[in-house]
N, C-alpha and C positions, 0 to 999 in steps of 0.2 A: 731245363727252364722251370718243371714244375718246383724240382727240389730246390732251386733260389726262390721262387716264391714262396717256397713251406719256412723256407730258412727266415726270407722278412716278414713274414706276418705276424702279430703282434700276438703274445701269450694271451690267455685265458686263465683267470682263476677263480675257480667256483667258489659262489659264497661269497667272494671280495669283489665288490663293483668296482669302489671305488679306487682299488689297487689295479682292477684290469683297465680302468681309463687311465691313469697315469701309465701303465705299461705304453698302452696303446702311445699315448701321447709321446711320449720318447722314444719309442718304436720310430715313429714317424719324421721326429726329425735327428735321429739315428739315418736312417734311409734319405733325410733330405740334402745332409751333410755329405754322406758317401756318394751320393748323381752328381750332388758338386765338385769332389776333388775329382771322381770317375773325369768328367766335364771338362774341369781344367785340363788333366794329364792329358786329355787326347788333343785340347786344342794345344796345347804345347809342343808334342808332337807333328801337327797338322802342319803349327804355323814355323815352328823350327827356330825363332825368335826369342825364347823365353830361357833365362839363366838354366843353365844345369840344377843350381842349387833350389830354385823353386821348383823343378819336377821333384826331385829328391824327397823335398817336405811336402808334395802330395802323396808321394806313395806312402810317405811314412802313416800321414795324416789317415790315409786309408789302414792301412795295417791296423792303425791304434783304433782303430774307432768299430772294427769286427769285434772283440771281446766285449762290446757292450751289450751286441743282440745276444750272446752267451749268459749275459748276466740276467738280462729280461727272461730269457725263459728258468733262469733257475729262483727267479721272483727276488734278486740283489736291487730294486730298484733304487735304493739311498749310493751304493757304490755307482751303478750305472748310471748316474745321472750327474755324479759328482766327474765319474771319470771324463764322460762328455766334455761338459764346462771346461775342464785342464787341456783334455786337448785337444779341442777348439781354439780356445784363446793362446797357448802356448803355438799352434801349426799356424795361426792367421798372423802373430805377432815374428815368427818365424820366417813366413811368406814375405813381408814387408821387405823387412832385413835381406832377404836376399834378393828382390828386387830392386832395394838401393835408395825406395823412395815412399815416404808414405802419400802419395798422387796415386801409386797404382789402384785399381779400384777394390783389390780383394781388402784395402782397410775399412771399406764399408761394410765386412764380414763383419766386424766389431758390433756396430749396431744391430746384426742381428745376432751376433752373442746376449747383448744385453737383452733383446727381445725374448732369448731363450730361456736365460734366466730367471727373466720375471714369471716364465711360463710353469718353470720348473720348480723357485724358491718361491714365488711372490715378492712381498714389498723389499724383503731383505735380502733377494737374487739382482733385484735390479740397483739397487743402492750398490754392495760387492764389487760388482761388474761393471756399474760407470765409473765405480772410482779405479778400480782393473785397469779400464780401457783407456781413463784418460794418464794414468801414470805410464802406461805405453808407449800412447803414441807423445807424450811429454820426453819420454827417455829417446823414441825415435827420432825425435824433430833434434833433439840434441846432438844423437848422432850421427844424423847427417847431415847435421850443421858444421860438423867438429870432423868429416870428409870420412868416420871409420866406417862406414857402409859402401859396397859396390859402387861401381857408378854406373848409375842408369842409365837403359836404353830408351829412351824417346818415341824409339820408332812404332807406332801401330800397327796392328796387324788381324789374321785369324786367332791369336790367342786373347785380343784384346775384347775382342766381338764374342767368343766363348765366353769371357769370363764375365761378361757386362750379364749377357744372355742367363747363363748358371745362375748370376748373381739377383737378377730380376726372377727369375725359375722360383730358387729358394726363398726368395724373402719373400715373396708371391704364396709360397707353401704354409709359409708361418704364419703370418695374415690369414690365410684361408682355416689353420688348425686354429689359430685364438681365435676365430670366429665359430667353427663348428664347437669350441667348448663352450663357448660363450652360450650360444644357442639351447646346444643340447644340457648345462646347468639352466637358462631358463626354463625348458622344456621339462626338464626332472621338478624344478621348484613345483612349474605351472601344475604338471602328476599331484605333485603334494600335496598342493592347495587344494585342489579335487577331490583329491583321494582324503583328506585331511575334513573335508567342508563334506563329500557322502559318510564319513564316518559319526561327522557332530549332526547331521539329520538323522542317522538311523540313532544315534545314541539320542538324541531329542523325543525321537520317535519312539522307542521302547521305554523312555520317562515317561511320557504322556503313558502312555498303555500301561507302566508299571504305576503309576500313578492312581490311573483310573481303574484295575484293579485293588487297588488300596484302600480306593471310595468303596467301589462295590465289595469289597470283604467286610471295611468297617461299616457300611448300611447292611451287610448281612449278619455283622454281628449284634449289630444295634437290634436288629430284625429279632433273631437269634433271642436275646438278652430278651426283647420286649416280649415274645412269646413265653418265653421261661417263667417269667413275672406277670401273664396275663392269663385270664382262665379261660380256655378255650371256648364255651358256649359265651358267656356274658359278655367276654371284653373285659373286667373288672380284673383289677390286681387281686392274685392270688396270695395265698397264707406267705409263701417264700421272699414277696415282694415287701406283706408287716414284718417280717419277721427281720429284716434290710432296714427298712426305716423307721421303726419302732426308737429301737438306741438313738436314732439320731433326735429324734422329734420330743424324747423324751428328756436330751441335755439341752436342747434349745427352752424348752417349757422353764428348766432350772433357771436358766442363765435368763428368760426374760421374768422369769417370778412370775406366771403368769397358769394357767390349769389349761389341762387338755383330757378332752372328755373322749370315753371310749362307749359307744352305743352298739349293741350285741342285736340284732334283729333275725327272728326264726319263725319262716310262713309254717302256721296253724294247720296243721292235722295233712298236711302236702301226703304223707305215704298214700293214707285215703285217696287223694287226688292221684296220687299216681296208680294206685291201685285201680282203682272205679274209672279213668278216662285215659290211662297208661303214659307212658313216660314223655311222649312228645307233648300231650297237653300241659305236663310237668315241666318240662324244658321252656315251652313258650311262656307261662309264668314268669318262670326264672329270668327271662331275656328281657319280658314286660316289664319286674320289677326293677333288674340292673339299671335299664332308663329311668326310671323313676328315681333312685338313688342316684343316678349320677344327674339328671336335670335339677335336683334340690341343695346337690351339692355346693360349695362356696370352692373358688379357686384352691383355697388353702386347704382343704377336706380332703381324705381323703377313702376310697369306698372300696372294702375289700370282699370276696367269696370267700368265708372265712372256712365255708365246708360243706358239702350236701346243699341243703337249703338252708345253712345261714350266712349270713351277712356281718362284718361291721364295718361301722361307720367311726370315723379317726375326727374329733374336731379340733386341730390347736387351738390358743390361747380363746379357749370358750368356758365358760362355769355351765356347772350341773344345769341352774335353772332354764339355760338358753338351750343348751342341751336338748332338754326334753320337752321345751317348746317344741322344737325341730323335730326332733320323734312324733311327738303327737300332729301335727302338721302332716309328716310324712306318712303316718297308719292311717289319717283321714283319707287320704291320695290314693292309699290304697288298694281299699276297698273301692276302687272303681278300674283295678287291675282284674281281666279277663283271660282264659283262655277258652278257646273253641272246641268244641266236639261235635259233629255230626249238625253245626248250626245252631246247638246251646252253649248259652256262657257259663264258664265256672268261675265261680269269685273267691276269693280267698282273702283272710285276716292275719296280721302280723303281730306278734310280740316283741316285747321290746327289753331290753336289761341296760342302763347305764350307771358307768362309775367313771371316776374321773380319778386323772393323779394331780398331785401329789396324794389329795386327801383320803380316798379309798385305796392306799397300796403305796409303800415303801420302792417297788419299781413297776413296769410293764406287765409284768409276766401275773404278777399278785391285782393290779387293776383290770385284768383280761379275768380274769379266775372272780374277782366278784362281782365284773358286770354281767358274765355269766350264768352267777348262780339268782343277780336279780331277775335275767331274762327266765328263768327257771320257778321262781316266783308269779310272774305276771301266767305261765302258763297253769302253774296252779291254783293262781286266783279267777279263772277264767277265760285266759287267753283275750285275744285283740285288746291289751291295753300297754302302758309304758309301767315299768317301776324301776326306782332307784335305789339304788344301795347306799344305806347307812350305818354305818360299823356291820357291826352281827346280824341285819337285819336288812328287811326293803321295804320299800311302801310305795304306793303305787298314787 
């Protein structure tokens, strides 16, 4: 008994799902087809009523339909399923015929051929096999209208009650298999959709996260960049940050035909200061005046640590004269710039150098070099005052 169950049990192949469900599938009515001819042949025997020729065409019906579980496991399922089909309807159409009558009930084998086929081809197994079935029993009815088939027996009996029995068994089988695939394809969908819907959240899930990574790289670069471009005690753009916006500010000044003045500002005698009260008294200066410069500043301004202690001051589209307004405004302010020591104030005074482009300097680089050398002037004449550069010369 084990070895007939190893024999029907339906192949397995690894890797192929969907080849071991259709195995299975005709596995199953492979085995529902053989309980039924099994079924018939014994109530035939039982009831002793039934033609010779219809036991005949069960045992054959049985013989033919063994070489299909052979083919299932050798994974033939296109032949195995085709051979089925042939002889199925070839043994049921067979059966008729030698019962002499298409009344007997195994013609309702027919319809569950067609059931079979739709199991096994789909739309284009059940089409085949209605028009199969009805050119059959069309040829049947002819025939034994026209008297060339047996002449039936009438009489009821145990093989009639077998074959009702088998016949409800089987078709009972098939109903039950197109419902367990029915099923189990919704159940693989419904997996899908599951498994399909956890996958578009985790992948939603690591956009966001990769996303929000992407903010926080680009605010770390921006971060990054801002630091690179700012001077670390003051806050102010550093030299790397003019040296960036220089060119730009300078084809803008072209294009509006308009002067942009460059003011050089360098705290008076600061070494002393850092010498005589040491470098943090020097630092907080520097931080005192950074506010200073950036409080006087205009949005468009703009105010760099040009190096040590000094300073410039960027103004677009401004002329000299307003310029050194704002300079001297600005060295007024200044001189009430403090640092602390010990509870004394230390005050300090600014110089000042402005030139302006176009008029003092052919590019940047040549208006930086003579507001410079005016700020270099104002320290010669004195210190704490403004002077401007005109040609070869400054004046204060």
């Amino acid at each position: 008994m084990k070895s007939i169950s190893r024999w029907l049990k339906p192949p397995v192949f690894e890797g192929e799902e969907d080849k071991t469900r259709r195995a299975d599938l005709i596995n199953k009515i492979v085995t529902g087809f053989l309980a039924f001819a099994f079924a018939v042949f014994v109530g035939n025997l039982i009831g002793g009523k039934t033609p010779f020729a219809a036991s005949v065409v069960n045992v054959i019906a049985f013989c033919m339909l063994l070489p299909v579980l052979v083919w299932l496991r050798d994974g033939r399922l296109v032949l195995a399923q085709g051979w089925l089909l042939f002889v199925a309807f070839m043994c049921v159409t067979a059966g008729i015929a030698s019962l002499g009558t298409i009344r007997a009930p195994v013609t309702s084998l027919y319809l569950s051929g067609v059931i079979v086929s739709g199991l096994l081809f789909d739309r284009r197994g059940v089409l085949y096999s209605t028009a199969a079935c009805s050119a059959s029993v069309f040829g049947l009815i002819l025939a034994e209208n026209a008297g060339l088939l047996p002449i039936p027996d009438h009489r009821v009996g145990v093989p009639q009650w077998v074959t009702y029995t088998a016949l409800c068994g089987f078709t009972g089988s098939l109903i039950y298999s197109l419902s367990r695939v029915t099923k189990d394809a919704l159940a693989r969908a419904e997996s899908e959709l599951k498994q399909r819907k956890l996958t578009e959240e985790a992948l939603n899930d690591v956009n966001q996260r990769l996303r929000h990574r992407m903010d926080e790289v680009e605010y770390l670069h921006q971060e990054l960049r801002e630091q690179a471009l700012r001077d670390g005690l003051t806050g102010l753009y550093n030299r790397r940050y003019l040296n960036d916006v220089l060119n730009r500010e300078t084809v803008r000044t072209d294009r509006d035909q308009s002067s942009l003045s460059f003011v050089m500002i360098d705290v008076d005698n600061f070494k002393t200061v850092n010498d005589t009260y040491g470098h943090q008294v020097g630092d907080q200066i520097l931080v005192q005046l950074a506010k200073l410069f950036s409080t006087q500043a205009r949005g468009s301004d703009i105010v760099c640590r040009y190096g040590g202690e000094e300073f410039l001051l960027l103004l677009p589209g401004t002329e000299v004269a307003f310029a050194r307004q704002r300079a001297e405004e600005i060295r007024r302010k200044s001189e009430t710039v403090i640092g602390q020591v010990e509870g004394a104030a230390v005050h300090v005074t600014l110089s000042f150098g402005i030139a302006a482009y176009p008029n003092h300097g052919s590019d940047w680089e040549q208006v930086v070099s003579n507001a410079d050398k005016a700020l270099y002037q104002s320290k010669r004449n004195g210190r704490n005052r403004v002077t401007v550069w005109h040609g070869d010369s400054a004046s204060s």
